[in-house]
C-alpha positions as CSV (number, residue, x, y, z in Angstrom):
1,X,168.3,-178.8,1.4
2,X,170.0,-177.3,-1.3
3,X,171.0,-173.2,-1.5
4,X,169.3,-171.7,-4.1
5,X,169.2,-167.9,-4.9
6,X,168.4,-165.6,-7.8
7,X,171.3,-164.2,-10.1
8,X,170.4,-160.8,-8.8
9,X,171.6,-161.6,-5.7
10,X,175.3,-162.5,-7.4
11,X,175.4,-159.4,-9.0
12,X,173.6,-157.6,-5.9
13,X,175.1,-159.7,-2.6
14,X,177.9,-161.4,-3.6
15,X,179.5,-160.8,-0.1
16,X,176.1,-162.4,1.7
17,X,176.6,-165.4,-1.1
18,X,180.3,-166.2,0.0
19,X,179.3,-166.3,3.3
20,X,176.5,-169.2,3.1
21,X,178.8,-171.2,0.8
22,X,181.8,-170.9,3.6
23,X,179.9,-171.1,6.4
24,X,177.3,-173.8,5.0
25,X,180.4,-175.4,3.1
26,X,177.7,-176.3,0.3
27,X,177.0,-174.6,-3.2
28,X,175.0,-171.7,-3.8
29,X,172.7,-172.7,-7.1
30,X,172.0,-169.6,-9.1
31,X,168.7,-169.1,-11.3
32,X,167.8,-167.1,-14.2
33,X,164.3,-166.1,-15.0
34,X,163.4,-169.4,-12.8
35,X,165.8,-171.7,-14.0
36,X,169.2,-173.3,-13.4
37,X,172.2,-171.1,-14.2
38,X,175.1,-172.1,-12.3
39,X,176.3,-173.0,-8.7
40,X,178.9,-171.0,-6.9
41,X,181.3,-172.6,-4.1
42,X,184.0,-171.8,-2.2
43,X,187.3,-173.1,-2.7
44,X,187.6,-175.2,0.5
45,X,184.4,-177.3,-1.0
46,X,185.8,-177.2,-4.7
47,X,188.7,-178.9,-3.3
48,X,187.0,-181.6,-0.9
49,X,184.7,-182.8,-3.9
50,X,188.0,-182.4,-6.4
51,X,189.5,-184.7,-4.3
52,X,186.8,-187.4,-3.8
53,X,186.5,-187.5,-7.4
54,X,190.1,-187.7,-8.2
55,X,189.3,-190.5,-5.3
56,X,186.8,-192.4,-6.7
57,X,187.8,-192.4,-10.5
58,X,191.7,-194.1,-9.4
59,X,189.6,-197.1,-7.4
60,X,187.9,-197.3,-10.5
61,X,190.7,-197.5,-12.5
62,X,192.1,-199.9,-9.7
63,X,188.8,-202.2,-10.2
64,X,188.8,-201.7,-13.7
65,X,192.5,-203.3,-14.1
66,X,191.8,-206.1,-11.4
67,X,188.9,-207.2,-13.7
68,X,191.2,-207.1,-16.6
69,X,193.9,-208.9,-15.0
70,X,192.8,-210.5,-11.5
71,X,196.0,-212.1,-10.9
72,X,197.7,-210.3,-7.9
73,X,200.2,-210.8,-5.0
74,X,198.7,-212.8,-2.0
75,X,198.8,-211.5,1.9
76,X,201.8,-213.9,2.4
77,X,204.1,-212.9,-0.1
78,X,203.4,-208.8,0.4
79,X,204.2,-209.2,4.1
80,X,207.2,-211.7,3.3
81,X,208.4,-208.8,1.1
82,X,208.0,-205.6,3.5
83,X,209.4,-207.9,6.5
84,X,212.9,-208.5,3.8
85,X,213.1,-204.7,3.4
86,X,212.4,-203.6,7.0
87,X,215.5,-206.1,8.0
88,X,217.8,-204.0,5.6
């Protein structure tokens, strides 16, 4: 269930606020007058979902340029390969 707190409490708790988004490891979403405002995380949980986006948008670009070009190297020949440069 998603974190949601008032902007007064930014302003008036921002101590309590870092806690729950380390502790919960989730965002905080901030309302004003009722509505959506902005979200507030830590920097451990910036990071994570950095990462898994940074993630998913190279497999995408990986997918993306298999679909273009779906010509690749088989099983056989990669482990022919890595089997010639281990014996170096």
């Amino acid at each position: 269930m998603p974190i949601i707190r008032p902007i007064s409490d930014l302003r008036n708790h921002t101590d309590q606020i870092s806690r729950i988004c380390h502790k919960e490891e989730e965002p905080v979403f901030i309302t004003k007058n009722g509505h959506g405002n902005m979200v507030v995380m830590s920097q451990t949980y910036y990071d994570r979902e950095f990462a898994l986006n940074d993630l998913c948008r190279k497999l995408d670009e990986a997918e993306e340029s298999l679909r273009r070009s779906p010509r690749g190297i088989s099983h056989q020949k990669v482990m022919k390969e890595l089997r010639a440069k281990l014996r170096r």
